[in-house]
N, C-alpha and C positions, 0 to 999 in steps of 0.2 A: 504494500500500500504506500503510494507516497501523496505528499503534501501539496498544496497548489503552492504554498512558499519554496519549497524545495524544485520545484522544475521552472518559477523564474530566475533568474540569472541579473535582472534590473534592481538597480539600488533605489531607493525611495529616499528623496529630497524632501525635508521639512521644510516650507512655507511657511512664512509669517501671515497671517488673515491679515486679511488688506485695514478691518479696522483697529489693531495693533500699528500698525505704520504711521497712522493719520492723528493727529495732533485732536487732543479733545476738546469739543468746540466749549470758547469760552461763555459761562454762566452771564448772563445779563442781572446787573442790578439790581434786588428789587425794589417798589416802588410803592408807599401806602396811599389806598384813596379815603380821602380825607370828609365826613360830613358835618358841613357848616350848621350852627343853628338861627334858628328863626322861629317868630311868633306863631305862625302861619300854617303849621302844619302839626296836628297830634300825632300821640304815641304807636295809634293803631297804623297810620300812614306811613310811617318809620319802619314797623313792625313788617309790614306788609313788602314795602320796598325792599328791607336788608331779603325776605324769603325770596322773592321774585327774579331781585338783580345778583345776587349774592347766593342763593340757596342756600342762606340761615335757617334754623330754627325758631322758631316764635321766639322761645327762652334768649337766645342770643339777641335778636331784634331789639324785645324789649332791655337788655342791656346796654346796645347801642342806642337805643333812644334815652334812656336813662343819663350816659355818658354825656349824649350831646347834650342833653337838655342844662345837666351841671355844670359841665365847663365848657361848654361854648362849641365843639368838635367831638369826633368819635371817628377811631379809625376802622371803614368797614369791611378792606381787605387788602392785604400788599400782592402785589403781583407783577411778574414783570412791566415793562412801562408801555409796552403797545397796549396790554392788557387794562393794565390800570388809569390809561387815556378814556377806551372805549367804554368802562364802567364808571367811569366820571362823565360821558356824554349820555351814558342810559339814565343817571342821579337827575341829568340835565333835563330828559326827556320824559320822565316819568310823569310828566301832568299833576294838573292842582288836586288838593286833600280836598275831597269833596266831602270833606265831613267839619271843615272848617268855612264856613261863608267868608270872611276877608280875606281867604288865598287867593292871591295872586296867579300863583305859576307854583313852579315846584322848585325844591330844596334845591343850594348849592354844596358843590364837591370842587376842592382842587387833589391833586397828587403831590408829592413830596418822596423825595430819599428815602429810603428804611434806612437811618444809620447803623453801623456793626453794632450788634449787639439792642437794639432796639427792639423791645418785647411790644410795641404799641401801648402801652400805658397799664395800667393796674388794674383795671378790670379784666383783660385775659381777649381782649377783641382787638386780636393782632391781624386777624384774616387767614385766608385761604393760601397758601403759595400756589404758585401755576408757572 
């Protein structure tokens, strides 16, 4: 009986897999999107929003609403900065609290840095990485 190794004669060459070779693509920044506070808009709108644009949780929502409401902002996810753009133009686009008659329009978001080491604040509503 013999072997199929033993009747080739051909030596096998190790290859490196091609993405071994290729330099690993560098991580982008991440970026927190930030929600502003205003008169204009209740808790449940807040709530509603963080679930919708964000897939939070009630429980989290109402924490981000909470935040905003005490100090002024709440961070309501970091994420890369293409990412963190476009969910600061959905904050934009979300339309008025129609549970508050003097809205206006709807909530402001800007983005910012995540600095190193940057947990988003003491409530634990750092966001999503993406």
């Amino acid at each position: 009986m013999t072997f199929a190794s033993e009747q080739s004669s051909a030596t096998a060459v190790a290859t490196p897999a091609p993405d071994a070779t290729r330099p690993k693509p560098r991580q982008q920044p991440p970026y927190h999107v930030i929600l502003l506070d205003d008169d204009d808009h209740s808790y449940d709108y807040v709530i509603r929003m963080m679930q919708t644009l964000f897939g939070h949780p009630v429980e989290r929502g109402y924490l981000i609403a909470q935040q905003v409401d005490k100090a002024g902002r709440a961070i309501c996810g970091t994420f890369h900065k293409e990412l963190a753009e476009l969910r600061q133009e959905q904050v934009h686009g979300f339309g008025k609290d129609p549970l508050m008659a003097r809205c206006a329009g709807p909530m402001s978001a800007i983005i910012e840095p995540a600095l190193s080491g940057d947990d988003g604040g003491s409530d634990g509503s750092t966001g999503d990485k993406a």
